[in-house]
DRENTORKOL-3810 file (N, C-alpha, C; in nm, 4 decimals):
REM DRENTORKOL-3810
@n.u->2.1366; n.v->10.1121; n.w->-13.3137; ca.u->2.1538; ca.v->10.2456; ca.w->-13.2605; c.u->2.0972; c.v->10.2509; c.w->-13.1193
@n.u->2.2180; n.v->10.2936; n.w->-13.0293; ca.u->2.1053; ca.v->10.3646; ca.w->-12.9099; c.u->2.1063; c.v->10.4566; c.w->-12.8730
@n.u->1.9565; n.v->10.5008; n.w->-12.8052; ca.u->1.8861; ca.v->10.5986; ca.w->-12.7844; c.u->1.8464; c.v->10.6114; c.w->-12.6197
@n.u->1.8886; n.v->10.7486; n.w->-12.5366; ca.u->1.8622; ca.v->10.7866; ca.w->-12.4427; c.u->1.7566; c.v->10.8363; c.w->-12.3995
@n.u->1.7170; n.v->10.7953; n.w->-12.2663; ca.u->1.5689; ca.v->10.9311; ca.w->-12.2401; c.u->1.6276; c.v->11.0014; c.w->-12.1197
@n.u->1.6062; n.v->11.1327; n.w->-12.0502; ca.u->1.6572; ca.v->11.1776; ca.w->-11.9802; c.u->1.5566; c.v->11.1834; c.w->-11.9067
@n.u->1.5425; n.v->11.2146; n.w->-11.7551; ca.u->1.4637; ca.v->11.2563; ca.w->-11.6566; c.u->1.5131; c.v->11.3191; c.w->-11.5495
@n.u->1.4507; n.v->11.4550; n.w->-11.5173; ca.u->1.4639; ca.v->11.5050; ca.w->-11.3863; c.u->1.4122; c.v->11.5032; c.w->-11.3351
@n.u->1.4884; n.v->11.4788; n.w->-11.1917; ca.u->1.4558; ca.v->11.4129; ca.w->-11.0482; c.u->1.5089; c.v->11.4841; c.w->-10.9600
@n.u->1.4257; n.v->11.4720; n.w->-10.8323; ca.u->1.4668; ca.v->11.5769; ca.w->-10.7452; c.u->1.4755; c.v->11.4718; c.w->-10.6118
@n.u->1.6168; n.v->11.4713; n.w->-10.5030; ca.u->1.5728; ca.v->11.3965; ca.w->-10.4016; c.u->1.6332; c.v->11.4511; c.w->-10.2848
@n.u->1.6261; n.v->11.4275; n.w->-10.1643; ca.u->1.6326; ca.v->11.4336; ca.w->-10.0673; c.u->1.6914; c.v->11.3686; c.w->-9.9709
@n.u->1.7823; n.v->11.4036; n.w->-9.8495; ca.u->1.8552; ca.v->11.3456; ca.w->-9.7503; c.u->1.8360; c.v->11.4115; c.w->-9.6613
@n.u->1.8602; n.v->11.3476; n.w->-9.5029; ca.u->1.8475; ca.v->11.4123; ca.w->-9.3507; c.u->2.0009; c.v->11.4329; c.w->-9.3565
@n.u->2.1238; n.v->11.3502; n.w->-9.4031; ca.u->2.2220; ca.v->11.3149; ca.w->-9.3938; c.u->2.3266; c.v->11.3762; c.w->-9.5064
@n.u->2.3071; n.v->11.3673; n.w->-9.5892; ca.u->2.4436; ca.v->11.4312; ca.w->-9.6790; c.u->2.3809; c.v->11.4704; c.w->-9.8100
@n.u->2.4465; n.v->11.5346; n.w->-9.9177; ca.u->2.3670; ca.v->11.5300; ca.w->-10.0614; c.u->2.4309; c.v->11.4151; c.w->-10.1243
@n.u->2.5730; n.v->11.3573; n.w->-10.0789; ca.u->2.6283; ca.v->11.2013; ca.w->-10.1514; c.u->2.4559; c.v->11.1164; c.w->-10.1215
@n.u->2.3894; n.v->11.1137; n.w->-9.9835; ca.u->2.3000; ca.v->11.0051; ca.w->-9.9383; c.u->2.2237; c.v->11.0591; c.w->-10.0492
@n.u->2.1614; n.v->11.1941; n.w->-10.0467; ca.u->2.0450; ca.v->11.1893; ca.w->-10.1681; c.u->2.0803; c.v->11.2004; c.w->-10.3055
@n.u->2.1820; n.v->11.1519; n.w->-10.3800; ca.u->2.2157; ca.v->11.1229; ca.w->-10.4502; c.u->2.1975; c.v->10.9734; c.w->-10.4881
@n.u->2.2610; n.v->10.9451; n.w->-10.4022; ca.u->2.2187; ca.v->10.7827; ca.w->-10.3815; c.u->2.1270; c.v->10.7190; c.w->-10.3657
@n.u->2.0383; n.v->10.7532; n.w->-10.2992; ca.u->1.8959; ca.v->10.7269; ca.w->-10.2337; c.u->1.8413; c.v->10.7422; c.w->-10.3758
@n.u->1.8420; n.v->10.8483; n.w->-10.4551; ca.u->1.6919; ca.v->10.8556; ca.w->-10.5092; c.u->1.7511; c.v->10.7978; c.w->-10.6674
@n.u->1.8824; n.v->10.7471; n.w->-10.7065; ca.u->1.9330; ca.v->10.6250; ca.w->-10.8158; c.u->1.8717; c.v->10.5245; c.w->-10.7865
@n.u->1.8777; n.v->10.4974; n.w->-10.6385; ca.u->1.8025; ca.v->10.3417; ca.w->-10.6204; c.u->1.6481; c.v->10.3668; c.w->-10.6318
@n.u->1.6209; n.v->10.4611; n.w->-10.6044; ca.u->1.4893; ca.v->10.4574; ca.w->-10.6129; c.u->1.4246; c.v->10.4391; c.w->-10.7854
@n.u->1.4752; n.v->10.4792; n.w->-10.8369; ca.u->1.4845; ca.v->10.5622; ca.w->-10.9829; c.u->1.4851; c.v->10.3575; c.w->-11.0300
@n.u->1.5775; n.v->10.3518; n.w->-10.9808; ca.u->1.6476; ca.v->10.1448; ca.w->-11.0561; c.u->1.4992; c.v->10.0551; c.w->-10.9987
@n.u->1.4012; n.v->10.1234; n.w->-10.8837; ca.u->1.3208; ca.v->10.0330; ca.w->-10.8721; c.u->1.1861; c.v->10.0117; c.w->-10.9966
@n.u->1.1658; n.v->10.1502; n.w->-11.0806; ca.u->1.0770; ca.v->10.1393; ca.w->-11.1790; c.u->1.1193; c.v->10.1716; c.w->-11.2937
@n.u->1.2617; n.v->10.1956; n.w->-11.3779; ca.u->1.3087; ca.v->10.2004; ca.w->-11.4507; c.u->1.4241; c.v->10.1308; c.w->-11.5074
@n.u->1.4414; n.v->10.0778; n.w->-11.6349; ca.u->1.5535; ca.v->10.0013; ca.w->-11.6353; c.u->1.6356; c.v->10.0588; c.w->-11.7364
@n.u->1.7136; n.v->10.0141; n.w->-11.7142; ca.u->1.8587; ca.v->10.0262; ca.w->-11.7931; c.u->1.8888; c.v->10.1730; c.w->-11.7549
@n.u->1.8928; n.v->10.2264; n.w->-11.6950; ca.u->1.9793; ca.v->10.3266; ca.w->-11.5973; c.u->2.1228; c.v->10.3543; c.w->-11.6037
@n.u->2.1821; n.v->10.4586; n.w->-11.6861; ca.u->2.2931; ca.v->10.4312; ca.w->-11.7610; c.u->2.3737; c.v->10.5649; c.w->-11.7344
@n.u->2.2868; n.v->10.6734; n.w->-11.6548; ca.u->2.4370; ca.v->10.7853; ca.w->-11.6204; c.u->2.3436; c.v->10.8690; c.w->-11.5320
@n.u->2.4155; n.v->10.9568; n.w->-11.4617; ca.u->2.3401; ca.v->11.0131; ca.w->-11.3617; c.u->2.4120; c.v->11.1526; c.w->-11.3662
@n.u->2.3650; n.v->11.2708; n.w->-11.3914; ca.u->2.4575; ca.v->11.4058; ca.w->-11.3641; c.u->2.3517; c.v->11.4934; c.w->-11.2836
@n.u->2.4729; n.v->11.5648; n.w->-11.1698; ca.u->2.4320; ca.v->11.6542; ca.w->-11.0831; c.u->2.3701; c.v->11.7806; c.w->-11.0820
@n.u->2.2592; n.v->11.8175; n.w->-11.1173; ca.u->2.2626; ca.v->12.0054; ca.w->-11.1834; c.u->2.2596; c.v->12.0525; c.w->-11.0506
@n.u->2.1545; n.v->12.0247; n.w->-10.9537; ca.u->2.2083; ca.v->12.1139; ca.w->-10.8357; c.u->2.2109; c.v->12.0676; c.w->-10.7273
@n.u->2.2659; n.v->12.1114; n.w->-10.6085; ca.u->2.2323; ca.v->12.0856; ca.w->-10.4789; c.u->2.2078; c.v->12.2246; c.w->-10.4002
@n.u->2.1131; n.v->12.1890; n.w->-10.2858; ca.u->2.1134; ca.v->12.3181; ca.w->-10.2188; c.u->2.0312; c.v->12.2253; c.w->-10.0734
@n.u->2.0577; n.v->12.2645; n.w->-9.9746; ca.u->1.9694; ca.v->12.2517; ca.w->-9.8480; c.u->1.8972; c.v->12.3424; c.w->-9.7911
@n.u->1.8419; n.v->12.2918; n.w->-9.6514; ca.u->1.7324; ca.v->12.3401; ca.w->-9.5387; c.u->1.8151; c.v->12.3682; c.w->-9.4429
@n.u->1.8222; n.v->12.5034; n.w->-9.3697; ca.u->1.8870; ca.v->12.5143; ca.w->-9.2768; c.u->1.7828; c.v->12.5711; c.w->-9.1605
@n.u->1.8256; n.v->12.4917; n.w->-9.0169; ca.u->1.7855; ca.v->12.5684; ca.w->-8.9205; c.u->1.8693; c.v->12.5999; c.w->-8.8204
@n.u->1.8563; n.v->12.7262; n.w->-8.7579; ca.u->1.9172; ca.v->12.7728; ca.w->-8.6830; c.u->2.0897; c.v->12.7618; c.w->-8.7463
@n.u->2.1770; n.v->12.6693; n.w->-8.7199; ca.u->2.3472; ca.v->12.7113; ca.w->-8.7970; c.u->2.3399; c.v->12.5399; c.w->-8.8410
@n.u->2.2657; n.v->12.4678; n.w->-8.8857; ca.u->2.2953; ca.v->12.3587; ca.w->-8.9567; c.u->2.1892; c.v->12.3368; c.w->-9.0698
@n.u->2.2579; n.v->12.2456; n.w->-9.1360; ca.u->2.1953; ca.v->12.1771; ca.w->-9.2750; c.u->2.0995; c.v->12.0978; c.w->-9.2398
@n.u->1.9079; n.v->12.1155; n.w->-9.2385; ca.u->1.8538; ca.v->11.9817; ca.w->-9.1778; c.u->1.8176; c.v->11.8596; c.w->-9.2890
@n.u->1.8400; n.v->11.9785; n.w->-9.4214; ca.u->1.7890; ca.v->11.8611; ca.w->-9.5084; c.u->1.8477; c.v->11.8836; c.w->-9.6487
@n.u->1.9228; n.v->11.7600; n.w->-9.7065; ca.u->2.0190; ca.v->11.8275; ca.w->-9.8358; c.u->1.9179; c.v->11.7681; c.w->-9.9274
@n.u->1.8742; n.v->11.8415; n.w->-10.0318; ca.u->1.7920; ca.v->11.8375; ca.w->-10.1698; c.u->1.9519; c.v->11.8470; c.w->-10.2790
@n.u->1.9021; n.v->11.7653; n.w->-10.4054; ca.u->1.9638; ca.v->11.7456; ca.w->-10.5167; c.u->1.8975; c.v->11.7123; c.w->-10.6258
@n.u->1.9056; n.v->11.8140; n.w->-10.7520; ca.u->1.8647; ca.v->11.8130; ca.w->-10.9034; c.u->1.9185; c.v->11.6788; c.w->-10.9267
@n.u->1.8572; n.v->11.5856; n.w->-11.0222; ca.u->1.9381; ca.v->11.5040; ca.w->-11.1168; c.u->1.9198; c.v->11.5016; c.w->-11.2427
@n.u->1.9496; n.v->11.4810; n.w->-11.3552; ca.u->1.9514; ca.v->11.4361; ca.w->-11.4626; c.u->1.9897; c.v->11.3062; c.w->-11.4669
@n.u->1.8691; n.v->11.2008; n.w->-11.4986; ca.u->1.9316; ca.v->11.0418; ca.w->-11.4973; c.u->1.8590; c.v->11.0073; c.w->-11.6322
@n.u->1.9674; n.v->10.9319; n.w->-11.6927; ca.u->1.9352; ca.v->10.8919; ca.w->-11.8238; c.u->1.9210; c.v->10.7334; c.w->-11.8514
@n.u->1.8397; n.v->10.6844; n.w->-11.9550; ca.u->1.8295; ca.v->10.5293; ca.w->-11.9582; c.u->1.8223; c.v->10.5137; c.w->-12.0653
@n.u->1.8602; n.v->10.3797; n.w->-12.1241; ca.u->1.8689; ca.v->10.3349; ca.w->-12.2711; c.u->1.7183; c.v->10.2959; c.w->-12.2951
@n.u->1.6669; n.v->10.3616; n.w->-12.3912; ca.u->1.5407; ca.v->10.2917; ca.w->-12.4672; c.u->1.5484; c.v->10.1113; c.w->-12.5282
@n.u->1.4410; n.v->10.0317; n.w->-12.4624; ca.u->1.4616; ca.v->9.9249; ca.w->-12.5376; c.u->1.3576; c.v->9.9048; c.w->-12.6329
@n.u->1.4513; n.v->9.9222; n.w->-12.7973; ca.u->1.4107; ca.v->9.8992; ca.w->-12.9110; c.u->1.3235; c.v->9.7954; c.w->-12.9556
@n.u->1.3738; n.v->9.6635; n.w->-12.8203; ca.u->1.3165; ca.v->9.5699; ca.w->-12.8885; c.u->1.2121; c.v->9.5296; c.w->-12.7932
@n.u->1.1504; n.v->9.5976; n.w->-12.6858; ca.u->1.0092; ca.v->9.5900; ca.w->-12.6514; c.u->0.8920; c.v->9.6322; c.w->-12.6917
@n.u->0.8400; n.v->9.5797; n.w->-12.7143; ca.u->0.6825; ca.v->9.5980; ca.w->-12.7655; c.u->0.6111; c.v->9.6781; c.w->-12.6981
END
């Protein structure tokens, strides 16, 4: 049987919400393994003056439990 754990994560881009989307999976793959789906709950940015300076994004990232570690 397998079994999921979920975690929310929150990350950040100067550049797009695709980049902090991306950015903070890899980050996520550097201390967690088996990394197995990723869903969006929110995005929203920082605006100054008439632009976006900084795109923030909710995640829900999920990973397979391994059963057979001690």
């Amino acid at each position: 049987m397998e079994v999921e754990k979920h975690l929310l994560i929150t990350g950040s881009s100067n550049v797009s919400w695709k980049d902090a989307i991306v950015k903070s999976v890899e980050e996520a793959s550097k201390s967690i393994d088996y990394l197995k789906n990723v869903k969006i709950l929110n995005q929203y940015g920082d605006i100054s003056g008439n632009k976006i300076t900084m795109y923030h994004v909710d995640l829900d990232i999920s990973f397979v439990i391994d059963s057979s570690r001690k």
